[in-house]
Residue frames as a rotation matrix with the C-alpha (Angstrom) as fourth column:
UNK 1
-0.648 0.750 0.135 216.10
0.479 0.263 0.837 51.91
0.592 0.607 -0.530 -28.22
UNK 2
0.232 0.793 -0.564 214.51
0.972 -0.174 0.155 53.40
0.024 -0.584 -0.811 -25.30
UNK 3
-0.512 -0.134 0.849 214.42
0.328 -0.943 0.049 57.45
0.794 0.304 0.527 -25.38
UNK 4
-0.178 0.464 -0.868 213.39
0.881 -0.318 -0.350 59.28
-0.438 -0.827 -0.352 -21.70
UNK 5
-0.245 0.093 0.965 212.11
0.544 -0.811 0.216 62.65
0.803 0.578 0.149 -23.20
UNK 6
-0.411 -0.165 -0.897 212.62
0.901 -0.227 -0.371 65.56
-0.142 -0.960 0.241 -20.88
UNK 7
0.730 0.681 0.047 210.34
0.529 -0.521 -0.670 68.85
-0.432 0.514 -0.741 -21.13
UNK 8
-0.151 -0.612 -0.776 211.69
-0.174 -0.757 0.630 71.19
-0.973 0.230 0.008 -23.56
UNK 9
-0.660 0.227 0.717 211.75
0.727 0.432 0.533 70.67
-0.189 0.873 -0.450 -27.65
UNK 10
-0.702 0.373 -0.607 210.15
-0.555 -0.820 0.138 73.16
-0.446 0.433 0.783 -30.65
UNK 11
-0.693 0.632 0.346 207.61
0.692 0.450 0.564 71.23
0.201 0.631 -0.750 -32.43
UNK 12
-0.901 0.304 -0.309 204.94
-0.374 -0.906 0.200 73.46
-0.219 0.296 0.930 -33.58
UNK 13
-0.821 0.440 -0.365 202.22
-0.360 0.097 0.928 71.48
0.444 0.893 0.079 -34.19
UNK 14
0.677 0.731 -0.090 199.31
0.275 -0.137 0.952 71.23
0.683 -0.669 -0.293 -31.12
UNK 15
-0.363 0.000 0.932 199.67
-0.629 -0.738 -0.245 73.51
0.688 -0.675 0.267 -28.34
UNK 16
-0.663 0.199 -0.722 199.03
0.666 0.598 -0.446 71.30
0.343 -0.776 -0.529 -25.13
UNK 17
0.288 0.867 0.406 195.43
0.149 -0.459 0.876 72.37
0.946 -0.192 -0.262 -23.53
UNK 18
-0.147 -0.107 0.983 195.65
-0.809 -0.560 -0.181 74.26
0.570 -0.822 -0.004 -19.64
UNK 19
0.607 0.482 0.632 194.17
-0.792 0.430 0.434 70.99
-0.063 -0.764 0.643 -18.38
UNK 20
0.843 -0.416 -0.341 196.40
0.312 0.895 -0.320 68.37
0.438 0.164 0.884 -20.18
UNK 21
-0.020 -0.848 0.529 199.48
-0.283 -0.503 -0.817 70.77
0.959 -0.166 -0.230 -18.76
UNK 22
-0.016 0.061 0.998 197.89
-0.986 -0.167 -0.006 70.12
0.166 -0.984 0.063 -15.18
UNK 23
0.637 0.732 0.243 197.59
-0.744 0.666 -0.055 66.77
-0.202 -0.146 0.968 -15.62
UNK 24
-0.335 -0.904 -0.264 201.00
-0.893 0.215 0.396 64.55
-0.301 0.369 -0.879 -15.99
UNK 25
0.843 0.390 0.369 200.38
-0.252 0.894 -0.371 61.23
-0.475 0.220 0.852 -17.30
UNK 26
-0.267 -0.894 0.359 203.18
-0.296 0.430 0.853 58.29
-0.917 0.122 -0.380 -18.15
UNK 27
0.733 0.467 -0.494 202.99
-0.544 -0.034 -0.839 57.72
-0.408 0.884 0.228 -22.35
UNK 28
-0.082 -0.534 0.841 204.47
0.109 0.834 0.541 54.80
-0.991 0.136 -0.010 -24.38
UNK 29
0.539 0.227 -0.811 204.95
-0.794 -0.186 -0.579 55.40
-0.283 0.956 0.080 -27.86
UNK 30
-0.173 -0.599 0.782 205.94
0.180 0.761 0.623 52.26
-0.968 0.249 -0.024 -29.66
UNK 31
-0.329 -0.386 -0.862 207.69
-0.727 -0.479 0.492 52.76
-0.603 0.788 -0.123 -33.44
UNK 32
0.346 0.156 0.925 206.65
0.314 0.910 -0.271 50.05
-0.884 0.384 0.265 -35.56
UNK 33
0.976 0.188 -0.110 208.41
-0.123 0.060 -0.991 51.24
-0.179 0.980 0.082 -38.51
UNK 34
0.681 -0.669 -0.297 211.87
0.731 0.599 0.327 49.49
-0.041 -0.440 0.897 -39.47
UNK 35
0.061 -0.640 0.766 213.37
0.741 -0.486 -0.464 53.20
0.669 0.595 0.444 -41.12
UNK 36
-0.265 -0.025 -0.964 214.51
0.787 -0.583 -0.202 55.80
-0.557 -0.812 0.174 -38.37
UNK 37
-0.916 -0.072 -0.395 213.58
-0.100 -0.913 0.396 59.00
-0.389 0.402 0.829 -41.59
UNK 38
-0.734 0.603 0.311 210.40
0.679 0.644 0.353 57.58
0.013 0.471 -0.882 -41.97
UNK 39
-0.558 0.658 0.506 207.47
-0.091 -0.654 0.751 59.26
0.825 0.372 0.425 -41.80
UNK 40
0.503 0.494 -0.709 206.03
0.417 0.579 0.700 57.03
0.757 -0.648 0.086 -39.14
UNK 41
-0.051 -0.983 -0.178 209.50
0.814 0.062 -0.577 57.95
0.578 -0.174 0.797 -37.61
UNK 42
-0.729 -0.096 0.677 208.52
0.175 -0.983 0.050 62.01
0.661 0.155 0.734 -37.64
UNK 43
-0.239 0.694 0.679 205.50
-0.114 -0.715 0.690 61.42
0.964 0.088 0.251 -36.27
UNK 44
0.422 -0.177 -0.889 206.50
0.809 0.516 0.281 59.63
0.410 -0.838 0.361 -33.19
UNK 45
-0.497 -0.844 -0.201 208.98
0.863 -0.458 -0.211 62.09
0.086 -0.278 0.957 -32.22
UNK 46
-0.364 0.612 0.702 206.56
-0.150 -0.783 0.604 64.93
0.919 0.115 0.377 -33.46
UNK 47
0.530 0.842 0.099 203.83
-0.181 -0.002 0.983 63.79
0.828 -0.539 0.152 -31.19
UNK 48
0.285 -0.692 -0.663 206.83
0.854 0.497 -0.152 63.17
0.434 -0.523 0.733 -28.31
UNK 49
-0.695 -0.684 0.223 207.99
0.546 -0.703 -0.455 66.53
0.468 -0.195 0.862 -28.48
UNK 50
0.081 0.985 0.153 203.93
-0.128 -0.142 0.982 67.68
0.989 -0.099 0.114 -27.88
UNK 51
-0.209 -0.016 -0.978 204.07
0.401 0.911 -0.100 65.39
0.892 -0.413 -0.184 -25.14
UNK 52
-0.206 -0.769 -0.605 207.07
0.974 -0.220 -0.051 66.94
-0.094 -0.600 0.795 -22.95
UNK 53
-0.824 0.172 0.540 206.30
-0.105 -0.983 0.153 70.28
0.557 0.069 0.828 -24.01
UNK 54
0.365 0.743 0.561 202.75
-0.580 -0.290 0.761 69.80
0.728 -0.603 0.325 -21.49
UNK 55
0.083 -0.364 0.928 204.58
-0.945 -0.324 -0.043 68.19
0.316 -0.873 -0.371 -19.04
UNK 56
0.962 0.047 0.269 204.18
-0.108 0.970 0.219 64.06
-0.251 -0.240 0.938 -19.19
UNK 57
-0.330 -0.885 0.328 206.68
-0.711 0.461 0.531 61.24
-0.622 -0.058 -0.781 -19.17
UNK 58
0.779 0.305 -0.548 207.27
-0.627 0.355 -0.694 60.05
-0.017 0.884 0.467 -22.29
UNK 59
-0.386 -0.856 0.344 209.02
-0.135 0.421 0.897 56.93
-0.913 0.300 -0.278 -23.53
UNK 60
0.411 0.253 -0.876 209.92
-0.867 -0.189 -0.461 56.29
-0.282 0.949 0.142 -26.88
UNK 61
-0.251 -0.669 0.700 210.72
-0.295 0.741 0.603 52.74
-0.922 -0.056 -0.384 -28.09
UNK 62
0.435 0.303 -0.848 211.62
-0.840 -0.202 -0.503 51.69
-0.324 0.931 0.167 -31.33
UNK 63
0.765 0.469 0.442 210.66
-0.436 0.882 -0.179 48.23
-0.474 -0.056 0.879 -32.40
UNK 64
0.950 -0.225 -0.216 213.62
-0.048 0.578 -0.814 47.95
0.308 0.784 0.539 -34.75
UNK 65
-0.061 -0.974 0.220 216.31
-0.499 -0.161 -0.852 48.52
0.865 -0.162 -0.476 -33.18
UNK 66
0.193 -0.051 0.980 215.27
-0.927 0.317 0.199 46.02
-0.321 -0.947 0.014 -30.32
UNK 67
-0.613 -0.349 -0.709 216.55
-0.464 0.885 -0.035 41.98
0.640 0.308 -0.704 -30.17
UNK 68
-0.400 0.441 0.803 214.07
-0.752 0.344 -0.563 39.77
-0.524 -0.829 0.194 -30.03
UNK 69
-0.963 -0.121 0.240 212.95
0.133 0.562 0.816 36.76
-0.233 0.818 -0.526 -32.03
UNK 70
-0.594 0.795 -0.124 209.42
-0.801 -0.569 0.187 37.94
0.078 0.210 0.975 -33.70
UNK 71
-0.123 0.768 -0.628 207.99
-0.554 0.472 0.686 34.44
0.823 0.433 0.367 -34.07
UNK 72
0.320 0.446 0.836 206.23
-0.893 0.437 0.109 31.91
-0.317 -0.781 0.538 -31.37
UNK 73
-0.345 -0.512 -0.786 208.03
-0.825 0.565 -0.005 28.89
0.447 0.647 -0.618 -32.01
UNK 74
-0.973 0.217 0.078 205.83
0.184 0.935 -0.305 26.72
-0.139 -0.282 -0.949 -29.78
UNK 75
-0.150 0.913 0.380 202.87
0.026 -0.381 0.924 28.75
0.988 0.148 0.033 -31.09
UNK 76
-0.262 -0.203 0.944 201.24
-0.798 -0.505 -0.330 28.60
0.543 -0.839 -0.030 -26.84
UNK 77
0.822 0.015 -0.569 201.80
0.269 0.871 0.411 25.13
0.502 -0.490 0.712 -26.08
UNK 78
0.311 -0.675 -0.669 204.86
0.768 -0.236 0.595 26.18
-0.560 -0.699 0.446 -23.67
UNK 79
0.953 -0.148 -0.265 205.79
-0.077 -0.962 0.261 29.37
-0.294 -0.228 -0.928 -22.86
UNK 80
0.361 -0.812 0.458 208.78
0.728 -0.062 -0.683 30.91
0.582 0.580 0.569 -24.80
UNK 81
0.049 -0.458 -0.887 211.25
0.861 -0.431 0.270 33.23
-0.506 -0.777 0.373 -22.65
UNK 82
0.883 -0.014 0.469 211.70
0.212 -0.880 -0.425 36.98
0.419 0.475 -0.774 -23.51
UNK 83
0.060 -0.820 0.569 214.77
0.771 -0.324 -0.548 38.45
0.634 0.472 0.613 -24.32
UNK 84
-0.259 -0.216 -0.942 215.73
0.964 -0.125 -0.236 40.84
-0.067 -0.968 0.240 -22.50
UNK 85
-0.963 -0.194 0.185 214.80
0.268 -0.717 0.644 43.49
0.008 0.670 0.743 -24.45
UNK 86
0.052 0.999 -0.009 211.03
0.032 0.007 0.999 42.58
0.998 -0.052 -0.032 -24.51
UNK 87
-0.133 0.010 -0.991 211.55
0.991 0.001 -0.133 42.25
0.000 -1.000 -0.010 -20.61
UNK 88
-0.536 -0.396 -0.746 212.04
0.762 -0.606 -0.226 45.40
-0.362 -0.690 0.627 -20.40
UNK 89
-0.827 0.530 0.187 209.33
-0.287 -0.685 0.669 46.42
0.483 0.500 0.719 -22.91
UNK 90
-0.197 0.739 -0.645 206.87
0.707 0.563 0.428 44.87
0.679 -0.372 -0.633 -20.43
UNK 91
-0.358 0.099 -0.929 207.99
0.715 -0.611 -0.340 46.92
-0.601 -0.785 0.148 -17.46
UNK 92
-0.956 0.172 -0.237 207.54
-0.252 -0.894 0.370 50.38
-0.148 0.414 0.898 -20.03
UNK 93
-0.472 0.878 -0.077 203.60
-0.056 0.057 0.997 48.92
0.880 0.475 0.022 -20.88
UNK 94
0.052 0.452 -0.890 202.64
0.977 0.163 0.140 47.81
0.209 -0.877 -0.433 -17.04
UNK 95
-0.633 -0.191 -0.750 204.15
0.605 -0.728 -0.324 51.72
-0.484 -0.659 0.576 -15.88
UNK 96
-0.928 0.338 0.158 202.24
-0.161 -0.744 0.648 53.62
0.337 0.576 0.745 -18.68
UNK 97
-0.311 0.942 -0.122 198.82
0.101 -0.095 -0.990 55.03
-0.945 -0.321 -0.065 -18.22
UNK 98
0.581 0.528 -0.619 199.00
-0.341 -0.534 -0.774 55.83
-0.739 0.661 -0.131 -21.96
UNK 99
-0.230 -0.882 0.411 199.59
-0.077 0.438 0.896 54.02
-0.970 0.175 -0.168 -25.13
UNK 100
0.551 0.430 -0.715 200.60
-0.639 -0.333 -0.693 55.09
-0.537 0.839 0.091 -28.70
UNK 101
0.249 -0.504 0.827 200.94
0.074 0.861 0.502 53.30
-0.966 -0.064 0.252 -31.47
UNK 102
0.325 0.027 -0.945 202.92
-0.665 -0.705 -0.248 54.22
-0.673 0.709 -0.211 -34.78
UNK 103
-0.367 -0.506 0.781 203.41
0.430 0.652 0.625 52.25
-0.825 0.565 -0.021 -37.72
UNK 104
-0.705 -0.203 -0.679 202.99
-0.618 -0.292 0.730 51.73
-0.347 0.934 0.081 -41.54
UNK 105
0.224 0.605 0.764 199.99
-0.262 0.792 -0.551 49.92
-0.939 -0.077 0.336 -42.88
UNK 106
-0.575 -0.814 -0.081 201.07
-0.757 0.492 0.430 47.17
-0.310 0.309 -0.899 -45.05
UNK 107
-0.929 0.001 -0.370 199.12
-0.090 0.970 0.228 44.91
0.359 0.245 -0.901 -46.98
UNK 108
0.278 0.943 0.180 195.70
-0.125 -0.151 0.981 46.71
0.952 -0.295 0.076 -45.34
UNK 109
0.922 0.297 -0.248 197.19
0.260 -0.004 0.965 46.14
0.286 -0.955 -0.081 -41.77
UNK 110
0.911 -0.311 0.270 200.28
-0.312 -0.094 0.945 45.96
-0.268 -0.946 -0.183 -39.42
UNK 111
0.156 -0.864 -0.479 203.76
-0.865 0.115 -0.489 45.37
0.477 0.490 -0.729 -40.44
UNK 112
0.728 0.194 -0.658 205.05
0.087 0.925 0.369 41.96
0.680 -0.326 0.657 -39.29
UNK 113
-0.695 -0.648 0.310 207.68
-0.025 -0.410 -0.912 43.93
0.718 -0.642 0.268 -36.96
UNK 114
-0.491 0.343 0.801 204.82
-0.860 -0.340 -0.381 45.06
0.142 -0.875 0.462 -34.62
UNK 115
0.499 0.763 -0.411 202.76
-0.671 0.641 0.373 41.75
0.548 0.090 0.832 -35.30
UNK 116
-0.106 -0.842 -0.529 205.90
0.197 0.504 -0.841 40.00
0.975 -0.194 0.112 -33.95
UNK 117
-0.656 -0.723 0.216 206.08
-0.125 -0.178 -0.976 42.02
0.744 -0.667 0.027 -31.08
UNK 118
-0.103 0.836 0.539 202.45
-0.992 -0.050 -0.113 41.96
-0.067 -0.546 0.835 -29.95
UNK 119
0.697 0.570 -0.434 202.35
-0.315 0.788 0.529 38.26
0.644 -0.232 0.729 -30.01
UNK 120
-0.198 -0.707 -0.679 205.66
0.834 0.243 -0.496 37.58
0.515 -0.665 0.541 -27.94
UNK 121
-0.924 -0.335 0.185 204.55
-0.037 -0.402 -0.915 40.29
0.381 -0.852 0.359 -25.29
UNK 122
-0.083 0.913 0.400 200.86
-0.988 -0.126 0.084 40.39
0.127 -0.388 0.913 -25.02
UNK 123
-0.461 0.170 -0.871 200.62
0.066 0.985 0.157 36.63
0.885 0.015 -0.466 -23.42
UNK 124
0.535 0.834 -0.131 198.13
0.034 0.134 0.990 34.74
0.844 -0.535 0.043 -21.34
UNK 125
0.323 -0.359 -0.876 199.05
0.932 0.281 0.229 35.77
0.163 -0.890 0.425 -17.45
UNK 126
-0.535 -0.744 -0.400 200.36
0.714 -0.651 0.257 39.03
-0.452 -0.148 0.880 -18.59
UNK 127
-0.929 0.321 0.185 198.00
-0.232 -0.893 0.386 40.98
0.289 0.316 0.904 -20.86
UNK 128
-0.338 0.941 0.013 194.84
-0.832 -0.305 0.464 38.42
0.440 0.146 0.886 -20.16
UNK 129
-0.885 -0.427 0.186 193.73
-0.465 0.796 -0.387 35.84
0.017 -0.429 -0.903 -18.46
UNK 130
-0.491 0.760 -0.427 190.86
-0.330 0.292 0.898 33.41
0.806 0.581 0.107 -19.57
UNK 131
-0.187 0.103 0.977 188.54
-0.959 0.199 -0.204 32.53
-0.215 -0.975 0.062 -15.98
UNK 132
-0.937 -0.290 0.196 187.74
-0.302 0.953 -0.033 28.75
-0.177 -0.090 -0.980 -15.52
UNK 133
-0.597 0.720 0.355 184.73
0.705 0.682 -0.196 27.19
-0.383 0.133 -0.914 -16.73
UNK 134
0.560 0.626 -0.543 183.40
0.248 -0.752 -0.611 30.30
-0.791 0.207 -0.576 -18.50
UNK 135
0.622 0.234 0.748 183.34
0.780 -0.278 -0.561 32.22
0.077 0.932 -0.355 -22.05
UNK 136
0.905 0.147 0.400 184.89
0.202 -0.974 -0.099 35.18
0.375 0.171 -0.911 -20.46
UNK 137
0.295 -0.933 -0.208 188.26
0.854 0.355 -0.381 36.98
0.429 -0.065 0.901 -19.45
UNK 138
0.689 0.154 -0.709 189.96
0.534 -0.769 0.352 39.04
-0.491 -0.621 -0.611 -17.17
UNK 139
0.689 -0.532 0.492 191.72
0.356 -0.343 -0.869 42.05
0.631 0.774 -0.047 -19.36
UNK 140
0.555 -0.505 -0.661 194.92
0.824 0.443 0.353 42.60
0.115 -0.741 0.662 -17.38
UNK 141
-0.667 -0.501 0.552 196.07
0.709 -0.656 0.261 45.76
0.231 0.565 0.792 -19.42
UNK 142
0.266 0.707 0.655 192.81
0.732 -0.590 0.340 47.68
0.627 0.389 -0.675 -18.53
UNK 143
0.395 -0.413 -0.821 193.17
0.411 -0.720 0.560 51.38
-0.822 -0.558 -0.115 -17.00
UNK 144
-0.652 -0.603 -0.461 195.20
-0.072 -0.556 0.828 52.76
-0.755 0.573 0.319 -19.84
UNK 145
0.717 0.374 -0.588 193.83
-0.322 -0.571 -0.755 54.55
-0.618 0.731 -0.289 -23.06
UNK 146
-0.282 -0.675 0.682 195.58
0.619 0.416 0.667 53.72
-0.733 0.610 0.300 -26.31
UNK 147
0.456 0.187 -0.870 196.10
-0.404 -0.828 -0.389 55.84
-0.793 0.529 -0.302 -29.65
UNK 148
0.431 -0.347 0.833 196.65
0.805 0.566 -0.181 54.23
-0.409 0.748 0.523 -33.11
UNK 149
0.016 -0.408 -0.913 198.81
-0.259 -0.883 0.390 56.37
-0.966 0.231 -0.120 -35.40
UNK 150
0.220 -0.060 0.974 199.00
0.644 0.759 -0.099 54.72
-0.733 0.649 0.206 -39.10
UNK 151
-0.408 -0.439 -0.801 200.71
-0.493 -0.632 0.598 55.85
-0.768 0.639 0.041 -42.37
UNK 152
-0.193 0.434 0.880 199.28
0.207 0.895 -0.396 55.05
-0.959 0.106 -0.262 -46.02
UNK 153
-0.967 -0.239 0.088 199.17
0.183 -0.412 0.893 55.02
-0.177 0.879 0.442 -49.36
UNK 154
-0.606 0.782 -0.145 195.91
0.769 0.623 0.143 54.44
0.202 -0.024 -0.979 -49.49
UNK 155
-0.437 0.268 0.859 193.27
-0.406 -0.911 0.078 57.83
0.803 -0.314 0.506 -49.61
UNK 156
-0.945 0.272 0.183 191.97
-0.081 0.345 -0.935 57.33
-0.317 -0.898 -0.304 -45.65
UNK 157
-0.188 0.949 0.252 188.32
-0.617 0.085 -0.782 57.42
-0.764 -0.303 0.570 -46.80
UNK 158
-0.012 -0.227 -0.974 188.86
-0.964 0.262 -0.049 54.72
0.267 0.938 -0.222 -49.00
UNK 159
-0.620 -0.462 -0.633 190.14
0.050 0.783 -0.620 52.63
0.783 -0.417 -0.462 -46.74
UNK 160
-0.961 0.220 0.170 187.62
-0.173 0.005 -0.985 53.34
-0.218 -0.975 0.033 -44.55
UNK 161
0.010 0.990 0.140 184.74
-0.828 0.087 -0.554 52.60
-0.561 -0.110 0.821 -46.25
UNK 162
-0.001 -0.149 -0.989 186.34
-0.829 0.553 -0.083 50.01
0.559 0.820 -0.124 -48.96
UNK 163
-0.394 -0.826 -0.404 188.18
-0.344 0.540 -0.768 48.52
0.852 -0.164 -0.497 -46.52
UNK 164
0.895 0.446 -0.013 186.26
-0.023 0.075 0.997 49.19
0.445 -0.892 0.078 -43.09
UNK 165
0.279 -0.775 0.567 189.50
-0.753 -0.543 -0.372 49.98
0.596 -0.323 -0.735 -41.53
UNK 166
0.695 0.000 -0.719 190.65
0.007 1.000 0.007 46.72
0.719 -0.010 0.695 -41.43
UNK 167
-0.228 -0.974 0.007 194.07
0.230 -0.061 -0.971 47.01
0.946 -0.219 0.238 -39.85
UNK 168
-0.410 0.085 0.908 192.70
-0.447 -0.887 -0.119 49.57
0.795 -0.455 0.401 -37.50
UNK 169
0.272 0.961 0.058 189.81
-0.858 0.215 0.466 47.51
0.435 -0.176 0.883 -36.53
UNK 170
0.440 -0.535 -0.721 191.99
0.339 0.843 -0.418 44.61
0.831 -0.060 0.553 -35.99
UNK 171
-0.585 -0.781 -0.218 194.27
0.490 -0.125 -0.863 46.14
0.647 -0.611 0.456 -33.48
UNK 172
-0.426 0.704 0.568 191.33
-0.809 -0.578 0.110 48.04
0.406 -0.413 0.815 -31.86
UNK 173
0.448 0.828 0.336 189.19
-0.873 0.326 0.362 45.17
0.191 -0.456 0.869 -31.19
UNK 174
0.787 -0.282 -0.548 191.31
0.063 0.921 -0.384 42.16
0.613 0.268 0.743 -31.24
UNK 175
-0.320 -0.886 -0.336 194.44
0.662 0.045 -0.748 43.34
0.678 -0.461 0.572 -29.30
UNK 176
-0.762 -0.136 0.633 193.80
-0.128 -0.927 -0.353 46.72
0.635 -0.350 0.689 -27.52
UNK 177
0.266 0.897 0.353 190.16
-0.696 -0.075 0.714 46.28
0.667 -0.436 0.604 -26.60
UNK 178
0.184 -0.399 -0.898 191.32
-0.385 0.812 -0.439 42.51
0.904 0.427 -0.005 -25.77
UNK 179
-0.159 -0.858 -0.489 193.59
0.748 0.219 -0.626 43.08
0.644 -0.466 0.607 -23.45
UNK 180
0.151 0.950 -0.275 191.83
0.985 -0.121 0.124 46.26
0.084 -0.290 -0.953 -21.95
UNK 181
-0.913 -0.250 -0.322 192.95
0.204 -0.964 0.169 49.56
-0.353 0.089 0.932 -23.18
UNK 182
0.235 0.882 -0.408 190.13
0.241 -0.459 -0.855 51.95
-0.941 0.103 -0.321 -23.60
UNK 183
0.132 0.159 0.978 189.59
0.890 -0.453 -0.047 53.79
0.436 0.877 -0.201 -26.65
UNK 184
-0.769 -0.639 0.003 191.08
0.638 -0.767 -0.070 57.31
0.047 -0.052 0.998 -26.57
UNK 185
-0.435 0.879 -0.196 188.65
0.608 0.127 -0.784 60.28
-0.664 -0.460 -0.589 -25.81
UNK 186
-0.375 0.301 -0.877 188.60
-0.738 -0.669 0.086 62.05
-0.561 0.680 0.473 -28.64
UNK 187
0.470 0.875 0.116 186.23
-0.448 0.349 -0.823 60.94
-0.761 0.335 0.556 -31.46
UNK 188
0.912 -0.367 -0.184 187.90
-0.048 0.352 -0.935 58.25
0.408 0.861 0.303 -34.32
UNK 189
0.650 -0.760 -0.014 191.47
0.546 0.455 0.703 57.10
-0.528 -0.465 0.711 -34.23
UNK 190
0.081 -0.491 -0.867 194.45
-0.557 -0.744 0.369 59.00
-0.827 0.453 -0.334 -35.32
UNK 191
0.361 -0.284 0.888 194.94
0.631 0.776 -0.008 57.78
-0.687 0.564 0.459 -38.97
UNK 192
0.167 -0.557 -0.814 197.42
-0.448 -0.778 0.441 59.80
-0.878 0.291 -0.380 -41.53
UNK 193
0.889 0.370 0.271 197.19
0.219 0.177 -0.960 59.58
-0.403 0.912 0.077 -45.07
UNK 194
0.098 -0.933 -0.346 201.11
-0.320 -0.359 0.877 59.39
-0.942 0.025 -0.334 -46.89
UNK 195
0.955 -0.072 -0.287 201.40
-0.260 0.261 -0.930 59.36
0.142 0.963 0.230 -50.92
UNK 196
-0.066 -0.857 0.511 204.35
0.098 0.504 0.858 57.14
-0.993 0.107 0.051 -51.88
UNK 197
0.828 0.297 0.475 203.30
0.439 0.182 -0.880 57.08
-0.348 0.937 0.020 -55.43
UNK 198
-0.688 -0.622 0.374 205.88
0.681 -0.376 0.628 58.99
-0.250 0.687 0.682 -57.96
UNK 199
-0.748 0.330 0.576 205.03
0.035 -0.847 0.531 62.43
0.663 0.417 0.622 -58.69
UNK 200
0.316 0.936 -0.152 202.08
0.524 -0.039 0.851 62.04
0.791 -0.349 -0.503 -55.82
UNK 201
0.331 0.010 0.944 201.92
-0.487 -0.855 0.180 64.79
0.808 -0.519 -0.278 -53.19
UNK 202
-0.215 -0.261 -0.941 203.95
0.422 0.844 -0.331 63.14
0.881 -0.468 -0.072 -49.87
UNK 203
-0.291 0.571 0.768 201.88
-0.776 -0.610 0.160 65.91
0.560 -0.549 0.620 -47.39
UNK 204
-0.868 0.219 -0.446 200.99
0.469 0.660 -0.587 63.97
0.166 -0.718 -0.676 -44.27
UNK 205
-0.780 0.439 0.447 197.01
-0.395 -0.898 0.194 65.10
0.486 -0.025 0.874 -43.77
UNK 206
-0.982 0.006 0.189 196.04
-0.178 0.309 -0.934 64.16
-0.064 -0.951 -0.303 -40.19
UNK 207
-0.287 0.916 -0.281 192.80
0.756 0.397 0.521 63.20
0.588 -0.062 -0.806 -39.03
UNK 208
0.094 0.203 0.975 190.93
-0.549 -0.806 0.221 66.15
0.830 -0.556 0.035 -37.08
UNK 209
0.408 0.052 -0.912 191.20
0.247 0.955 0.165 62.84
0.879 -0.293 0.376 -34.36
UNK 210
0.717 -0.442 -0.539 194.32
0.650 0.145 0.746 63.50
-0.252 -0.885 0.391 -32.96
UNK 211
-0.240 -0.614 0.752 195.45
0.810 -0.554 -0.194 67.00
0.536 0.562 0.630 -34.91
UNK 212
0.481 0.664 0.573 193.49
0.213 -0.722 0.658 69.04
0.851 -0.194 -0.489 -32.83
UNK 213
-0.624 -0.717 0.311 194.94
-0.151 -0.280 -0.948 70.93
0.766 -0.639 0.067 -29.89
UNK 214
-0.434 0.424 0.795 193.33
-0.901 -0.199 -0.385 69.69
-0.004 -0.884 0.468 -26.75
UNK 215
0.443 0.340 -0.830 192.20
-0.512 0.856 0.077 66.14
0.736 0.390 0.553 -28.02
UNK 216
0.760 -0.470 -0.450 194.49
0.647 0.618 0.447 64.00
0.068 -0.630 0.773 -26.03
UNK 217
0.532 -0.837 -0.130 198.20
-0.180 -0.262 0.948 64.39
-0.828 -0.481 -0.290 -24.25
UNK 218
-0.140 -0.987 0.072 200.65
-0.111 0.088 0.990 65.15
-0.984 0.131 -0.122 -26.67
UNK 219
0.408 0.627 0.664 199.41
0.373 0.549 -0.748 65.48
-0.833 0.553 -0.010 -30.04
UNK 220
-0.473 -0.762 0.442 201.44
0.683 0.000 0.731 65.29
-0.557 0.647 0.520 -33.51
């Protein structure tokens, strides 16, 4: 499940800017989608090959193909052990400086693969920690920059104004912010528009976000 990517690799699709080349940086990409020919799939790997081609250290981990049990079975009245597997997706989130996230949106949000995993790893002590007699918390996760990737039937400006990028918005403020990844510096989140329909065009047509060359490290 885990994938060290070493430089080299053809992907054609952003040219790494002179500064991101000078600049290494450690990058987590977590899969959230359960099919390895997905689409989600492509663009992980895509935006991997980007990566390594300017010169960072990239892991690649894909949620399905790890063992772990997705649900909280004491909900957080006592602390449930992690598998080794999730152990060892901790260490890969503490070392990164950079974290992407690919999935499928489902149902307006997250699959319940990644929902699984982000409540059995992001716990209190480890991503946050609530201070004592006070409203506020210390984000434990902060320092690191985070990129959303998402796939959909759904046209994206639909869903962004029907919807208010619900999903998005969810994992943005609720987890990411949360816990204290930054927002990426390019403007808007990556979000990718995929027809599933029958007979409906299955073109993948990026956001300028995170299609542009020079936006962030490693772009799909």
């Amino acid at each position: 499940p885990y994938s060290s990517l070493c430089p080299g690799g053809t992907a054609q699709a952003a040219r790494p800017s002179h500064t991101e080349r000078a600049v290494s940086r450690s990058i987590l990409i977590l899969l959230a989608h359960p099919l390895p020919d997905s689409l989600c799939a492509a663009l992980a790997r895509t935006y991997a090959d980007n990566a390594r081609r300017a010169g960072h250290q990239v892991t690649l981990l894909e949620l399905a193909t790890l063992q772990f049990d997705p649900l909280l079975r004491h909900g957080y009245r006592q602390r449930q052990p992690l598998e080794p597997d999730l152990e060892r997706a901790a260490q890969a989130l503490q070392a990164c400086d950079h974290l992407v996230l690919v999935y499928p949106t489902w149902w307006g949000a997250m699959p319940a693969l990644l929902k699984g995993f982000l409540d059995r790893l992001l716990l209190p002590g480890f991503a946050f920690r609530y201070r004592r007699d006070s409203v506020w918390w210390d984000r434990l996760l902060a320092g690191r920059s985070a990129r959303v990737i998402t796939t959909m039937d759904t046209p994206p400006w639909y869903y962004r104004w029907r919807y208010r990028d619900a999903g998005i918005a969810q994992l943005r403020r609720t987890v990411l912010l949360f816990c204290g990844s930054a927002r990426s510096g390019s403007p808007g989140w990556g979000r990718c528009a995929a027809a599933a329909r029958p007979g409906a065009s299955a073109g993948c047509r990026p956001s300028p976000a995170w299609a542009r060359p020079g936006t962030e490290p490693g772009q799909a």
